[in-house]
N, C-alpha and C positions, 0 to 999 in steps of 0.2 A: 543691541536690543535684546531685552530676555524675553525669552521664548513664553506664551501663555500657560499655567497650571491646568491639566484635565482639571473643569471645577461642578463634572458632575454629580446631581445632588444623593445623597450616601445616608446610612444611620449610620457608618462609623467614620470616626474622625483616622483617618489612614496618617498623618505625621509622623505620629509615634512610632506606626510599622512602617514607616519609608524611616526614621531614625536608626532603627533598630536594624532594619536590613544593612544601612550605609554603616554601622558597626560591625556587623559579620563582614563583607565585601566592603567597597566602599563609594564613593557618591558617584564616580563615572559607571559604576556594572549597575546600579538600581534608577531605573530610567520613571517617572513620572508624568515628564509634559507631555500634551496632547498631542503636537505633533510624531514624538515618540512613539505614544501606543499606538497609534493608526499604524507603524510596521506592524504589527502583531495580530493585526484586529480577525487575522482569517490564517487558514491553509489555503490548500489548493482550489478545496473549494469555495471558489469567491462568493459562492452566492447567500452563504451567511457570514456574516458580521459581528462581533463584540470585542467594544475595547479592554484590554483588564483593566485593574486598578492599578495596578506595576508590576513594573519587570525588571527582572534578577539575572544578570549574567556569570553564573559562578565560575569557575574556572579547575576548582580540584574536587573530589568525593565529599571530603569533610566539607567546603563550603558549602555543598546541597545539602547535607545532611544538618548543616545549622540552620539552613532556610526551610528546611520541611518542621525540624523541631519546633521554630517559631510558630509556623502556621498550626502545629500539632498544639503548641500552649496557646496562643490566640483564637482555635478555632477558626482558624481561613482557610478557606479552600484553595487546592492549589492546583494548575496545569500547567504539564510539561511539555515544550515546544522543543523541538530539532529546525532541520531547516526549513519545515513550514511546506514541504512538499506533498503530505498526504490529500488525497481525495476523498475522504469521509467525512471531513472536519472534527476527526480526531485530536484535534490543536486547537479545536475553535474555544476562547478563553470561553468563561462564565463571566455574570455581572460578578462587581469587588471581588475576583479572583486574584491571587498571587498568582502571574508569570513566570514558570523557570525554564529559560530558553539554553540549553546544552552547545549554542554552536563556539563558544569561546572552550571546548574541550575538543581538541584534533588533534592529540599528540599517538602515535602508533606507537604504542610502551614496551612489545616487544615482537619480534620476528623470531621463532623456531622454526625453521625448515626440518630438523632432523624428525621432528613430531608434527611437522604438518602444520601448526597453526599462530596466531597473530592474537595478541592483546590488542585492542585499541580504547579508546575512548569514545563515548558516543557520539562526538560530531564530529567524528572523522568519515566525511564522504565516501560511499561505497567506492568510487573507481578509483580512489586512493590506494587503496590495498590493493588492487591489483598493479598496479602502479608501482608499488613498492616491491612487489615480491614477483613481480615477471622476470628481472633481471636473472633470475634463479629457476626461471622456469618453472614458477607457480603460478594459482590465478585465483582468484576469490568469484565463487560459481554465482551466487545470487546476483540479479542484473537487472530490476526495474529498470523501467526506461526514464528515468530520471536520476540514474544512476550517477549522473556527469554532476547532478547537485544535491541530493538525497542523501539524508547523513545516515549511519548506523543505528543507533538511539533509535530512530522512527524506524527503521526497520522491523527491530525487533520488537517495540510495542506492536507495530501490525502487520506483521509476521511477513512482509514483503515477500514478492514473487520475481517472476521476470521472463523472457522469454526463453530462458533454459530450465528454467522448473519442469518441465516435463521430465527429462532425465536425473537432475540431478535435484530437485525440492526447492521448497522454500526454507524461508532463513533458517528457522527452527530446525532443518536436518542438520542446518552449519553451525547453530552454536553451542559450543562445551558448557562455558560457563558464567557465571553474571557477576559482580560485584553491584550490590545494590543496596540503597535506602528507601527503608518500608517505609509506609504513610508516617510512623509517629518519629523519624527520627532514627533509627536504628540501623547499623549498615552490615550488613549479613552478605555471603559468599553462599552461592549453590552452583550445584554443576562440578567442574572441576576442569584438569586439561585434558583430560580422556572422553572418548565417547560412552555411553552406558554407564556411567557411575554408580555402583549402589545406591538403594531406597529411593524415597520420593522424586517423582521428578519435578522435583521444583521449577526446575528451566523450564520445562516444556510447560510449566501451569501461566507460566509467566512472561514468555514468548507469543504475542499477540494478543496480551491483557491489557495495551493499550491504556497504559499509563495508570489504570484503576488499581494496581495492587505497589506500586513504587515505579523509582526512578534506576533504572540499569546509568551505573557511571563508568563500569568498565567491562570489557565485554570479550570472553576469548572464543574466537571463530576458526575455524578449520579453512585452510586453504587445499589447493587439489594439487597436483601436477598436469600442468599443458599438455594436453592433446597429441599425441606426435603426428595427428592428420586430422586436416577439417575440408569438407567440402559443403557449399552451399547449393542447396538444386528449388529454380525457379518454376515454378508451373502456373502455367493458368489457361481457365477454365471457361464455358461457356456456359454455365450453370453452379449454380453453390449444391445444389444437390449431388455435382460430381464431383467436385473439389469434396465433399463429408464423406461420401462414400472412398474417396483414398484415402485420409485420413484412416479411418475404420480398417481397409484392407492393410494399411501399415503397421496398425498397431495390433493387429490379429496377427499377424503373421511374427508378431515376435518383436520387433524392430522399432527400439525406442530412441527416436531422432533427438538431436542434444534441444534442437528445439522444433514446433512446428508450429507457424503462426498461417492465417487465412486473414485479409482483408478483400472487401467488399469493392464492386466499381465505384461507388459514391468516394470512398475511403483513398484508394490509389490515384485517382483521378487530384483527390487534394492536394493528395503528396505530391504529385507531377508537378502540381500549379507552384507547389512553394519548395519544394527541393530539387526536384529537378534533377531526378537521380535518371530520367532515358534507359529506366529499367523495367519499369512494369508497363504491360500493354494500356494503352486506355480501354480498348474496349472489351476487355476481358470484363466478363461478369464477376468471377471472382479469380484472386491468386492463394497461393502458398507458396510459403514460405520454408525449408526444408533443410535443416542443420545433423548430419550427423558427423561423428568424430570419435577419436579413436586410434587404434593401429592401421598402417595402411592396408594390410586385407580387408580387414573389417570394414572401412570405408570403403572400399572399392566392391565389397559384396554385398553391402547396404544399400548403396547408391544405385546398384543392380537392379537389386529388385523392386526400388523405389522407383525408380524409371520405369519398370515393366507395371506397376499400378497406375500411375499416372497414364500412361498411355493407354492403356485397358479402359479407364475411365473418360477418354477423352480429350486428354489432355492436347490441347494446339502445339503448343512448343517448350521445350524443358532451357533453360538456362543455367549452366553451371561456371560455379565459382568457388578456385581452390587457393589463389592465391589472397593473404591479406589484404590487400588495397580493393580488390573485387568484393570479397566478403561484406566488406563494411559497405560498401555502395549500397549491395543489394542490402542489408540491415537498415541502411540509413533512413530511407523511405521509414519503416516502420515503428522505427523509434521517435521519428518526427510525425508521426500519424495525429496527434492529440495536436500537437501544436499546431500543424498542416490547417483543422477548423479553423483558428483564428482569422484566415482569409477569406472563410463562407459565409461567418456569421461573427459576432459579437460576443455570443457566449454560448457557452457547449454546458449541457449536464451530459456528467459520464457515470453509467453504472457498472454492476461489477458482479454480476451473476453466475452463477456455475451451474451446468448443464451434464448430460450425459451422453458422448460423442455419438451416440447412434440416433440420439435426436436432435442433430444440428440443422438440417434442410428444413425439418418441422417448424423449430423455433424463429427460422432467420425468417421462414415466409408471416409467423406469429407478430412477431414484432414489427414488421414491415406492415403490416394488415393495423398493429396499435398504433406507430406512428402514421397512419392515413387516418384510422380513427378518430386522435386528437389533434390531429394537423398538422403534425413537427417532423421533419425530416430525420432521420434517423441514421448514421455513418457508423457501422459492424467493422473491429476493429481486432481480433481476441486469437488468442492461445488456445488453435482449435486441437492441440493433442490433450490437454488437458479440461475440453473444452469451458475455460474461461472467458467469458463475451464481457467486452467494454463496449457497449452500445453508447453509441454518442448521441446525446438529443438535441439537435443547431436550435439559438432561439434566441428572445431578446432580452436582456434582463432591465431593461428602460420602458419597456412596452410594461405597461400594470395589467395584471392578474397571468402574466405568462410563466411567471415562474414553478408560482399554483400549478398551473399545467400541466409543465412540463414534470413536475415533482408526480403526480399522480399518474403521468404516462410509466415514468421509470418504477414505481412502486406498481403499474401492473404489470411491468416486464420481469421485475424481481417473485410475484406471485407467481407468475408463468415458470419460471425457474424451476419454484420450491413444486408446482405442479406435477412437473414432468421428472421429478426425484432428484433434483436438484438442491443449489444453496442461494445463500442470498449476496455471498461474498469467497473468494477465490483469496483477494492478497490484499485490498485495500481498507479494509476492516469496517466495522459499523458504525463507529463516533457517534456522531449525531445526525448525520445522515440515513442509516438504516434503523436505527433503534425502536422504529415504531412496527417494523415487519419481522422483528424477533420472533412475535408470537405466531405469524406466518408459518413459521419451519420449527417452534419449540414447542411444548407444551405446558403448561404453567408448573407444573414439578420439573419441568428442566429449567427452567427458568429459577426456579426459588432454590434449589440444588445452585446453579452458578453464581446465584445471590450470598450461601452462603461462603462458599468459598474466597467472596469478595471481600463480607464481611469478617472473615477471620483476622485477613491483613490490613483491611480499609473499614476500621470499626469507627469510624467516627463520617465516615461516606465523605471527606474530605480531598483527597486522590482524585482527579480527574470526574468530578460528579458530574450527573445527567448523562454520560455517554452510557453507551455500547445496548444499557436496558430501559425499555418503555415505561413510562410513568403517566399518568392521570393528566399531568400539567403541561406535557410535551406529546403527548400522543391520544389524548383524548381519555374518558372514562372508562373504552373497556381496553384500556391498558391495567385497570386495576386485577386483571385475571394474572396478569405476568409478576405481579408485586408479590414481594416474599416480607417474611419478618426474619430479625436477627435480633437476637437478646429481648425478645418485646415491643422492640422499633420495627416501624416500616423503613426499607431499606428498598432504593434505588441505583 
């Protein structure tokens, strides 16, 4: 039986550019039918929707670089999809969008241990590389918790985090260098295989630009060396107020843990129901989560005084874990925290706020007080050393007008943020998700400043359109405060 033609209604006749792509690549990598687009139709975040016009699975540098050229002589818009993991909807196609999805590129092109770093391609899955280069006794530091299926590519459009960014960063501290094609077709090299390269920093312009200034097709990242000690220390608390206030006395004191995460009772309680790790108390009001590493002094006089705050604060009981199989237990919980919802509720919005660790008790009872406000339960999930919050909002996306809702509960959790001197985004980027609270935390000259910047590379607004900035048509009229010009054109 052949499959049905998407035969939505269009001003252009697409044949000619579905011909013309099946001549660059060929007719199995440029996909069409309806059932086809609907893979694509979203990221992570499901809760919006658009199917492209097609999609491109290239396979080398120059094959993307003929499918942007096209779109650059036809004038079509084009977005770049990895494995569809982000939480912004930084993936989420446009209508008549050309799709170019990276995941048929996962070849790791080279390993340099004596320099420290790994070429790959962008849809080679973060825990690949570690994978690859543990045998050696390396390890590749960035570590989203979607690490297991999260490709590189989307990485570095949106500058991924993870639960060890407090010590060692996000992507951006990890990558040297980009091989990439600009919006019109061009494939240009910045960065290099060393840290600090003379002039521009192009990488770093370009590292969480979120597909708006080109497409990264090959990408050289810095790997570390393994830890020769890691200890994991569990604590929890009968108040979130005393769980923030350790935090704070750890990081005053000097002593930056490789990572430090804090979930909520609502949160840990999930995780029990569906993993089942027989690690975190239920009735603890909050835990932490507690990673440092290192030489073994250092671990063992970290882990010291880490116990002496904890217990100053209150702490009930400390749990420690030094061998691997324990470590991951106790991780495991928190990496499956996001997924854990799916047994509460039906659908989760997650935001992605940042905060200033001295006002973490403030915020968490803030939010708590918003979700009773608008009625939606609320599950605290976040990287309180860097204080990072993914506030979960449980809700139903069948039930009509909840979405609304719940979208305006998170847009005032993201104000509260920018309030208390905060951001609006930590590591999951803006897409089309925050774009309307830019003006929030920018000012309409910072905003038209990172307009132009866009358009130096993206002069035709072709590259990933409608994300990251507020427009008139997606965020109402007085988004036209944030609108810049470029050459005489208004630019979005």
């Amino acid at each position: 039986m052949v499959a049905a033609i998407d035969t939505r209604t269009s001003s252009r006749d697409w044949q000619p550019v579905v011909n013309a792509l099946e001549a660059l690549l060929d007719a199995n990598r440029v996909m069409r039918r309806k059932e086809e687009l609907l893979v694509y139709e979203c990221d992570g975040l499901t809760s919006y929707r658009q199917r492209p016009a097609v999609v491109t699975l290239p396979k080398t540098t120059e094959e993307i670089a003929a499918v942007v050229r096209l779109c650059h002589e036809q004038n079509l818009p084009f977005v770049t999809r990895g494995a569809g993991t982000g939480l912004s909807g930084g993936a989420l196609p446009i209508e008549d969008c050309v799709l170019i999805v990276t995941t048929c590129m996962q070849q790791i092109l080279e390993i340099d241990y004596d320099n420290q770093r790994v070429v790959v391609q962008p849809g080679v899955i973060n825990n690949w590389i570690t994978q690859a280069v543990s045998g050696a006794g390396f390890y590749y530091a960035p570590d989203p918790s979607s690490q297991l299926a999260c490709s590189i590519g989307g990485n570095v459009a949106e500058n991924s985090g993870g639960v060890h960014c407090l010590k060692y960063g996000v992507t951006t501290n990890h990558v040297l260098g980009l091989k990439l094609v600009l919006p019109n077709g061009e494939i240009v090299d910045v960065g290099g295989p060393v840290a600090e390269m003379p002039g521009y920093d192009l990488t770093g312009i370009f590292v969480g630009s979120e597909g708006t200034l080109g497409i990264a097709c090959e990408v050289t990242l810095r790997i570390l060396k393994s830890p020769e000690c890691v200890q994991v220390i569990l604590a929890d608390f009968t108040s979130v107020e005393a769980a923030g206030e350790t935090v704070s006395d750890i990081i005053q004191a000097g002593i930056i843990p490789a990572g430090m995460e804090m979930m909520d009772n609502f949160s840990l309680n999930a995780v029990e129901d569906v993993v089942a790790t027989n690690c975190y108390p239920r009735d603890a009001v909050a835990i932490l989560l507690i990673e440092i590493d290192g030489a073994p002094a250092e671990v063992a006089a970290s882990a010291k005084a880490i116990e002496a705050f904890c217990v100053k604060n209150g702490a009930r009981q400390l749990t420690h874990a030094t061998d691997e199989a324990e470590r991951l237990r106790l991780w495991k919980g928190r990496k499956a925290a996001f997924a854990a919802m799916g047994k509460l509720s039906p659908d989760y919005y997650v935001q992605d706020g940042v905060i200033p660790r001295t006002r973490l008790p403030e915020v968490l009872r803030e939010i708590e007080a918003l979700g009773e406000k608008h009625g939606y339960r609320v599950a605290n999930v976040f990287h309180a050393g860097d204080g990072n919050l993914h506030p979960l909002i449980l809700y139903n996306n069948n039930v009509p007008g909840q979405l609304e809702e719940v979208e305006a509960l998170g847009g005032d959790i993201l104000k509260l943020c920018v309030r208390v001197g905060g951001s609006i985004s930590g590591e999951h980027g803006i897409g089309a998700d925050k774009r309307c609270y830019m003006a929030d935390m920018f000012s309409a000259t910072d905003l038209e400043t990172m307009q132009w910047v866009r358009g130096a590379l993206n002069k035709q607004g072709l590259a990933n359109p409608t994300k990251i900035f507020p427009t008139p048509r997606t965020c109402g009229e007085s988004a036209h405060a944030g609108a810049g010009t470029f050459g005489g054109l208004e630019i979005f």
